[in-house]
C-alpha positions as CSV (number, residue, x, y, z in Angstrom):
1,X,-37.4,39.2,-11.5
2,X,-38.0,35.1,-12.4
3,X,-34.7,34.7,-13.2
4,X,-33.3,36.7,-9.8
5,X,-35.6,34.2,-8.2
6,X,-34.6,31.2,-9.7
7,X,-30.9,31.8,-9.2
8,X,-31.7,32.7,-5.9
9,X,-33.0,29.5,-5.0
10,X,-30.8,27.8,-6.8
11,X,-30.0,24.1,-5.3
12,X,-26.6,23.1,-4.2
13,X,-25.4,20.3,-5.7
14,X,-25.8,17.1,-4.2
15,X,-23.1,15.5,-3.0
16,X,-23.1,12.2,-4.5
17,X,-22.4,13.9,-7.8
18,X,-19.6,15.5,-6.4
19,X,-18.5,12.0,-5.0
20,X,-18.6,11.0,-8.4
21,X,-16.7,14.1,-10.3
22,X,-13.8,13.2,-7.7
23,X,-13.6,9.6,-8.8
24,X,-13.9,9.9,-12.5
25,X,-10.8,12.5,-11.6
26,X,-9.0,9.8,-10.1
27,X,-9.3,8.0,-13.2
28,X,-10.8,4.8,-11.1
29,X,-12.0,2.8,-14.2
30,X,-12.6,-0.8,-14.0
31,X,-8.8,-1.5,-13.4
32,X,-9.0,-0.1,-10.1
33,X,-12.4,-1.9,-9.1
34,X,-11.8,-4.0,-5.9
35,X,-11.6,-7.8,-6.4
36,X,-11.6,-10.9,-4.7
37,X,-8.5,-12.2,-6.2
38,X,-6.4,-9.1,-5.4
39,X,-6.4,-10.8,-1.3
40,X,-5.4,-14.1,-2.6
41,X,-2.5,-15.4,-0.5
42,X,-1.0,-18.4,-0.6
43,X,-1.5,-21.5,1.2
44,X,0.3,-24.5,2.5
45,X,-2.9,-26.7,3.1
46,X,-3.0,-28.7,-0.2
47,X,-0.3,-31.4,-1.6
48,X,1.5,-29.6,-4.1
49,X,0.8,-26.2,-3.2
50,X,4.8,-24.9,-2.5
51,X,5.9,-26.2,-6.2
52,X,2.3,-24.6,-8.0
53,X,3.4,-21.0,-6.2
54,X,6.6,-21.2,-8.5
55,X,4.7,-20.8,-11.7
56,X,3.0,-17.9,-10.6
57,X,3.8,-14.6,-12.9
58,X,1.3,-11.9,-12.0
59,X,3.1,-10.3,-8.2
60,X,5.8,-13.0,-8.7
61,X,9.4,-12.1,-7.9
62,X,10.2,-12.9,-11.6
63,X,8.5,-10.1,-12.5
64,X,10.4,-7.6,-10.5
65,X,14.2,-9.0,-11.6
66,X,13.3,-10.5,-15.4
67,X,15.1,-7.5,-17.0
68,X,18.2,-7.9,-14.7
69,X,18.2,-11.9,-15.4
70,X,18.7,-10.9,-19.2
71,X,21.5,-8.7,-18.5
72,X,23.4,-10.8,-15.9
73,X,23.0,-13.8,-18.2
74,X,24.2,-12.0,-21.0
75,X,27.2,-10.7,-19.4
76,X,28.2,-13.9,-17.9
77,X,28.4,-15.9,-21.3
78,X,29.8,-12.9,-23.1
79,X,32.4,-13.4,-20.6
80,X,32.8,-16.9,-21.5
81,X,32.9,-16.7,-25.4
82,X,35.7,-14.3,-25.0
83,X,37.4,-16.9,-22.4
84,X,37.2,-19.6,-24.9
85,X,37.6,-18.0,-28.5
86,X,39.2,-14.4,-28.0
87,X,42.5,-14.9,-25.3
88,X,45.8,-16.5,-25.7
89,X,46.9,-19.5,-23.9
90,X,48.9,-16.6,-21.4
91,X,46.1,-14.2,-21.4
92,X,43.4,-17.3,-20.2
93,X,46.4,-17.6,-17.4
94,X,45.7,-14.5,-16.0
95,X,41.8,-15.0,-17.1
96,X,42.0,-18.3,-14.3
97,X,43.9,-16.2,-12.3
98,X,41.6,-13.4,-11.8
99,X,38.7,-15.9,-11.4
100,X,40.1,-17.8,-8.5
101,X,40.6,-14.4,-6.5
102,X,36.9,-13.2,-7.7
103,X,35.5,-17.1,-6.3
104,X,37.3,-15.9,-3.0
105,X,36.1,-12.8,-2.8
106,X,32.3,-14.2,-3.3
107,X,32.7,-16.8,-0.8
108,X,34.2,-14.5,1.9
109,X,31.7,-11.4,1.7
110,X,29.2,-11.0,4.4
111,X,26.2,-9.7,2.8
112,X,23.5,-11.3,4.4
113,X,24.3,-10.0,7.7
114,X,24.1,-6.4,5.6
115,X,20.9,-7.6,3.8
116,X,19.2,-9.0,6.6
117,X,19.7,-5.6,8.7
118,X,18.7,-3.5,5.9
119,X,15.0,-5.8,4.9
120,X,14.5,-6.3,9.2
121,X,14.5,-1.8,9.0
122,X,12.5,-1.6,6.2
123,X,9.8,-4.2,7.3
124,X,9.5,-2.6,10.6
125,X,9.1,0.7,9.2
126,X,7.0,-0.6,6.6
127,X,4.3,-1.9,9.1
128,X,5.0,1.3,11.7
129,X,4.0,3.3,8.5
130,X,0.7,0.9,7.5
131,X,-0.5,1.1,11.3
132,X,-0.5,4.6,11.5
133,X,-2.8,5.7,8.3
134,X,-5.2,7.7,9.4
135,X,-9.0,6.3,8.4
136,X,-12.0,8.0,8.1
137,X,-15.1,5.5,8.9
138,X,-15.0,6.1,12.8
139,X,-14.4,10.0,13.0
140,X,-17.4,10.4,10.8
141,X,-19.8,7.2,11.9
142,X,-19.3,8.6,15.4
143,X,-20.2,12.2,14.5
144,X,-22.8,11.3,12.6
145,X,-24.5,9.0,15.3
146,X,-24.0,11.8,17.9
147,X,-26.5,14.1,16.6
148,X,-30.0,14.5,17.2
149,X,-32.4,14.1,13.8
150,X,-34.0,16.8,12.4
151,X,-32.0,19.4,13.4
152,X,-32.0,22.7,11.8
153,X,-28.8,22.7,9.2
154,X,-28.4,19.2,10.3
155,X,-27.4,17.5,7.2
156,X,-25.3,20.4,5.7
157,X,-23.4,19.9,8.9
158,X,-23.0,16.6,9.0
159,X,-21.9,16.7,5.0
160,X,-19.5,19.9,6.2
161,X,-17.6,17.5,8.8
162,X,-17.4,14.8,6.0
163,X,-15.7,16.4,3.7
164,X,-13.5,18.7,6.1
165,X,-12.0,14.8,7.4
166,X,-11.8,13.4,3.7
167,X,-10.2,16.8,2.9
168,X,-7.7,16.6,5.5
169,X,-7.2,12.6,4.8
170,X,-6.1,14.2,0.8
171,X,-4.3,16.6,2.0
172,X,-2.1,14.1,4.0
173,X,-1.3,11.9,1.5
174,X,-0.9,14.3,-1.4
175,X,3.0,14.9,0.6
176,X,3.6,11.4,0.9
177,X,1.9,9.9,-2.7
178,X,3.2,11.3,-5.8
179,X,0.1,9.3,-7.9
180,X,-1.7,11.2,-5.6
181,X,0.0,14.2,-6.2
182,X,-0.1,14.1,-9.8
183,X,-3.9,13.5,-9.8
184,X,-4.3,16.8,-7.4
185,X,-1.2,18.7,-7.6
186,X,-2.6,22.4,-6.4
187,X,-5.5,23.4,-4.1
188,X,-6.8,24.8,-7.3
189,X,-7.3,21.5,-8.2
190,X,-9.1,20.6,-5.0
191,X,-11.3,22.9,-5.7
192,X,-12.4,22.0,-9.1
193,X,-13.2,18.6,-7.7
194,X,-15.5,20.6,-5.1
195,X,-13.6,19.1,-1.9
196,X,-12.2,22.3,-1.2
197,X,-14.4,25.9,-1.2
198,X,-12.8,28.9,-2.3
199,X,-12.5,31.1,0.7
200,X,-11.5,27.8,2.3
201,X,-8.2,27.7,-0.3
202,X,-7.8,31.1,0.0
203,X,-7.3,30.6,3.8
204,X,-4.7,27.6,3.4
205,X,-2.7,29.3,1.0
206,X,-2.3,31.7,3.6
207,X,-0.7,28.6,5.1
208,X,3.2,28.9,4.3
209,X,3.9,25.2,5.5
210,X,2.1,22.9,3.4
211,X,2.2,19.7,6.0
212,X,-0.3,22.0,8.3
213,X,-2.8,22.3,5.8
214,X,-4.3,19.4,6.5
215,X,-4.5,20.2,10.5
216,X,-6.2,23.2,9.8
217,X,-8.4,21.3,8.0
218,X,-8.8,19.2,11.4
219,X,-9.4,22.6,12.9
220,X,-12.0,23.5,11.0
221,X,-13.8,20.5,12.5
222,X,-13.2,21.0,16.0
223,X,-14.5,24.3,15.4
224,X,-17.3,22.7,14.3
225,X,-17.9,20.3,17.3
226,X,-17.9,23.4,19.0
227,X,-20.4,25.2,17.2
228,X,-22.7,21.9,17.7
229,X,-22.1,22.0,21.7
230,X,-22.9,25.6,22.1
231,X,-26.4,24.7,19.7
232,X,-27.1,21.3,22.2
233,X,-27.1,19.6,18.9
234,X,-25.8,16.0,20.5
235,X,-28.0,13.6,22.3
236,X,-26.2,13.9,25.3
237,X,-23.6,16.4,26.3
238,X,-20.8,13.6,26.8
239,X,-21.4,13.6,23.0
240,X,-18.6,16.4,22.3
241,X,-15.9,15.2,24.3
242,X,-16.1,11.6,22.7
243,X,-16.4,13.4,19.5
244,X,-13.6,15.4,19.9
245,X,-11.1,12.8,21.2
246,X,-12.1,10.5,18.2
247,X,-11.0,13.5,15.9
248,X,-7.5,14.5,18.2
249,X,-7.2,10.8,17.4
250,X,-7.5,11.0,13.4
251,X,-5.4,14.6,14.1
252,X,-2.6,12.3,15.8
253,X,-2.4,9.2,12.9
254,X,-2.4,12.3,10.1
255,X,0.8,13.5,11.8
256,X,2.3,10.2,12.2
257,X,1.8,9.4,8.3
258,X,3.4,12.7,7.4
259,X,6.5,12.1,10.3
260,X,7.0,8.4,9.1
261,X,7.0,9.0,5.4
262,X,9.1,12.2,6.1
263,X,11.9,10.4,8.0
264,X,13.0,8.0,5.1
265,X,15.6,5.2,5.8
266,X,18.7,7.2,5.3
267,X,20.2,7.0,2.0
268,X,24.2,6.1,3.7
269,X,22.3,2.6,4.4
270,X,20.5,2.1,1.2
271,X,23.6,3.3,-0.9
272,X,26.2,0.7,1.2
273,X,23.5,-2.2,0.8
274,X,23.4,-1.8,-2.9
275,X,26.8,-1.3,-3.3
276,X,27.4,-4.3,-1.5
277,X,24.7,-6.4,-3.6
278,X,26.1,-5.5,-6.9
279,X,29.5,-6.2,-5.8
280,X,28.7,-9.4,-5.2
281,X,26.7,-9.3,-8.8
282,X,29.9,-8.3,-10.3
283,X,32.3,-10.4,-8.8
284,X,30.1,-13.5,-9.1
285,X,30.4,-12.4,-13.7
286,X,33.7,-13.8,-13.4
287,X,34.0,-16.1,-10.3
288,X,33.6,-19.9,-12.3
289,X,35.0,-23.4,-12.4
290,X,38.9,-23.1,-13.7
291,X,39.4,-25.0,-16.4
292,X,41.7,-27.7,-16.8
293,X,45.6,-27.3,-17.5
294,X,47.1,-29.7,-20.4
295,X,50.8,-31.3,-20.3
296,X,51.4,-28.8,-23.1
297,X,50.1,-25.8,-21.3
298,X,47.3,-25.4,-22.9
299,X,43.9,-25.2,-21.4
300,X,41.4,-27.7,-21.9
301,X,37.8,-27.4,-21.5
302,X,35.9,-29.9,-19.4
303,X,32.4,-31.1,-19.3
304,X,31.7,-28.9,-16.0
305,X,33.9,-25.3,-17.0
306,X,31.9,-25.4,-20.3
307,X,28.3,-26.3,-18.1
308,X,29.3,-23.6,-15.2
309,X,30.0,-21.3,-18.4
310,X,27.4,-21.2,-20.4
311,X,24.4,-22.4,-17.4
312,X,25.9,-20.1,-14.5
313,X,22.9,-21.9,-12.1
314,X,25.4,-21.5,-8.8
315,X,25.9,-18.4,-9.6
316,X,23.4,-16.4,-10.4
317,X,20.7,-17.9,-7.9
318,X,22.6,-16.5,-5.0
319,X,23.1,-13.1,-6.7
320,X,19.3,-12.9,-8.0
321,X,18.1,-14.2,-4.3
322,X,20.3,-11.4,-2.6
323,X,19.1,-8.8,-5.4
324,X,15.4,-9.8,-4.9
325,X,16.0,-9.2,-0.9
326,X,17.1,-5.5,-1.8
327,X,14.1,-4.7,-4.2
328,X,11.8,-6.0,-1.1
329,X,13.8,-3.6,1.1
330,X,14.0,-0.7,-1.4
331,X,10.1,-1.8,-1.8
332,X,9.3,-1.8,1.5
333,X,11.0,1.1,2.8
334,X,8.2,3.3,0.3
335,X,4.7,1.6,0.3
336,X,3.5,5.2,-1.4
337,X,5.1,4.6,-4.7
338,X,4.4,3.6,-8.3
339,X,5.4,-0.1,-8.0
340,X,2.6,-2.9,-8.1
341,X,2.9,-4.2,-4.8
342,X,2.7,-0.6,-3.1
343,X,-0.4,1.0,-1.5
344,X,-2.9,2.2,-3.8
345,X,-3.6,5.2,-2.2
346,X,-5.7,6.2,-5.1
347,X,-8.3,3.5,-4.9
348,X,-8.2,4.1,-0.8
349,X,-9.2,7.6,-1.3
350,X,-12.0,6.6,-3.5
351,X,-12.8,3.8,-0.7
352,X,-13.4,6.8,1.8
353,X,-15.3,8.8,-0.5
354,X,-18.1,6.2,-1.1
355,X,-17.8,5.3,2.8
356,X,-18.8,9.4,3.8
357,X,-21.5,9.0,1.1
358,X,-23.1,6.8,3.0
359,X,-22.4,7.5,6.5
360,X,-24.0,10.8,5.4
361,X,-27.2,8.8,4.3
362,X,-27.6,7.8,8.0
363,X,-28.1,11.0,9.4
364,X,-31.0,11.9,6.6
365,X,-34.4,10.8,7.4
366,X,-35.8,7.2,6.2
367,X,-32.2,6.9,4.6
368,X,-31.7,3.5,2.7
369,X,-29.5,2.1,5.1
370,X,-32.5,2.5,7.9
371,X,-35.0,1.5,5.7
372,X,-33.1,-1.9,5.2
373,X,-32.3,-1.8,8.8
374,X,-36.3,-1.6,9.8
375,X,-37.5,-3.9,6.7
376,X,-35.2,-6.5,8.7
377,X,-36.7,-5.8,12.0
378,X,-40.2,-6.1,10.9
379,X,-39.5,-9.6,8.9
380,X,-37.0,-10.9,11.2
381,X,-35.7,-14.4,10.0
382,X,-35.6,-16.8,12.5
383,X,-34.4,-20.0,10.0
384,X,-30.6,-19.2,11.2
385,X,-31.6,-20.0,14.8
386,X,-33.3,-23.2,13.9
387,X,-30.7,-23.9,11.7
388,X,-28.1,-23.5,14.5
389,X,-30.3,-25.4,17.1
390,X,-30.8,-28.2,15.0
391,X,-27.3,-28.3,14.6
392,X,-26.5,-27.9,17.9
393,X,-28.7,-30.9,18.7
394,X,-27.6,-33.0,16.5
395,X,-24.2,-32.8,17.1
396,X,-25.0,-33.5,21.5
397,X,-27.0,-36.9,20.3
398,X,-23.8,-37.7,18.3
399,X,-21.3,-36.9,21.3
400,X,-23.7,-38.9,23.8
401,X,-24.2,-41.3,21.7
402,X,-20.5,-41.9,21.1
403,X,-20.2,-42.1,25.2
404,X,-22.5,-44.8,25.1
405,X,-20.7,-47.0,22.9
């Protein structure tokens, strides 16, 4: 009979726990801890500041083409060894020959015009894409707000809109992350993790099209709205239409993440401005300084066919500059990948977890954020305003004074 009682009453588990499960799930370990020096850009303000970005390795571009400096460089004096130690005097003929036409072919090839098309699409896109992610601070924070206090089943609710929008925010960027993916690759998974309740899986895999799960999801929450209307739940009844355009408005950015990241740059653009870029690698292996014909017929090397040989510094700068504007257009055109400089869609996710956790502490009576909030009200600090007044002072005696003189 005790233990029919005690499982009866059983609480449910608190959600910051939950909160927590999810994030040791997503693996966020101190590597993926926000930082001050991750929003470091650089500045133009100091002397000297252009050459010291230079020597910057961590998000350089030397990081992204280091493996393809090896192999070019490689290549290209290969290329010269043979030139000047493996071919005849008539087989270097046709060696000078070849190179002229490949020096031609470099110089007349349009690519920027290519490149410049290309990185222009994938920037817009990139931003269109960034613009239209779907956040979950308002949706909530206005929901939340909305609703009278100690309401009956309050706080479940308020918890049960929570998770239905960071639900619905996962399920959006589980089709266009694959990290995300990987870290939650079924509902079954979900579920584990406690964002997701049974009979609520067992009602989206009824779902044949995964890119709707997430707008059922939505659904769920405008049902809920409705429930909240029909109870007179909201201080005023204005309450549930503000509430529910605030959450047609999350609906609308969670189906312009899936219709961006969908529609990809099409792949007859990326192929021809790769094709074009490593044409220009290839041909730039042999274009070089000729070397220098004798009286005999012989070929002589001079000082600047053996320098443009064996330190190929015209040639390979405008190759690596045009191969570093593909990788920011191949970058750019995919923000949701693997690569360093992409979104970190993982560390977001955790972001709007810890945000619900405390929206959700709002609702609750003598919450920590109110008890700051009243702590401040009844020990109000009034050295800014001094501070500012003084200031403000100061500065009119100097400006009047300044008149006088």
């Amino acid at each position: 009979m005790h233990t029919a009682t005690r499982e009866a009453v059983r609480p449910v588990p608190k959600p910051r726990k939950t909160m927590q499960k999810i994030g040791n799930a997503l693996r966020l370990s101190k590597k993926f801890s926000w930082d001050y020096k991750d929003f470091e850009t650089p500045t133009a303000s100091h002397f000297g500041e252009n050459i010291k970005i230079l020597f910057r390795w961590q998000g350089s571009i030397y990081c992204l083409v280091w493996k393809e400096f090896l192999v070019y460089m490689s290549l290209y004096i290969s290329i010269t060894v043979v030139h000047d130690f493996a071919l005849t005097d008539i087989d270097k003929h046709h060696f000078e020959d070849l190179a002229a036409y490949c020096s031609k072919f470099v110089s007349s090839l349009q690519i920027v015009l290519l490149l410049g098309f290309f990185t222009s699409t994938a920037m817009q896109r990139w931003f269109s894409l960034v613009n239209s992610i779907p956040g979950t601070s308002k949706v909530t924070a206005y929901f939340v707000n909305s609703l009278k206090e100690n309401q009956p089943d309050g706080e479940a609710i308020v918890q049960q809109y929570a998770r239905w929008i960071v639900l619905s925010w996962t399920l959006v960027f589980r089709l266009v992350c694959p990290g995300l993916k990987e870290v939650f690759p079924d509902l079954m998974s979900l579920q584990n993790e406690g964002l997701l309740l049974e009979h609520e899986r067992l009602r989206l895999e009824m779902e044949p099209s995964v890119k709707n799960h997430s707008l059922i999801v939505v659904n769920w929450n405008l049902g809920l709205l409705r429930v909240c209307a029909r109870k007179g739940m909201y201080y005023v009844p204005a309450d549930y239409a503000r509430n529910l355009d605030c959450l047609m408005l999350f609906k609308k950015t969670c189906n312009n993440t899936i219709k961006f990241a969908s529609k990809n740059i099409p792949y007859a653009l990326i192929q021809a401005v790769t094709i074009a870029v490593y044409a220009y690698g290839l041909a730039s292996l042999m274009a070089r300084m000729p070397s220098k014909l004798a009286p005999d017929g012989t070929w002589e090397s001079t000082a600047v066919s053996f320098i443009s040989g064996y330190f190929p510094v015209a040639n390979f700068i405008p190759f690596f500059l045009f191969y570093s504007w593909l990788k920011f257009g191949r970058m750019a055109s995919y923000p949701f990948g693997e690569d360093k400089d992409d979104i970190d869609v993982k560390r977001l996710l955790y972001s709007h977890i810890e945000d619900a956790i405390r929206l959700q502490s709002i609702y609750v009576e003598a919450s920590p954020i109110e008890k700051v909030v009243m702590t401040s009200i009844r020990n109000p600090s009034h050295l800014w305003i001094d501070h500012s007044t003084m200031r403000t002072s100061d500065e009119r005696r100097q400006s009047f004074g300044g008149t006088l003189n």
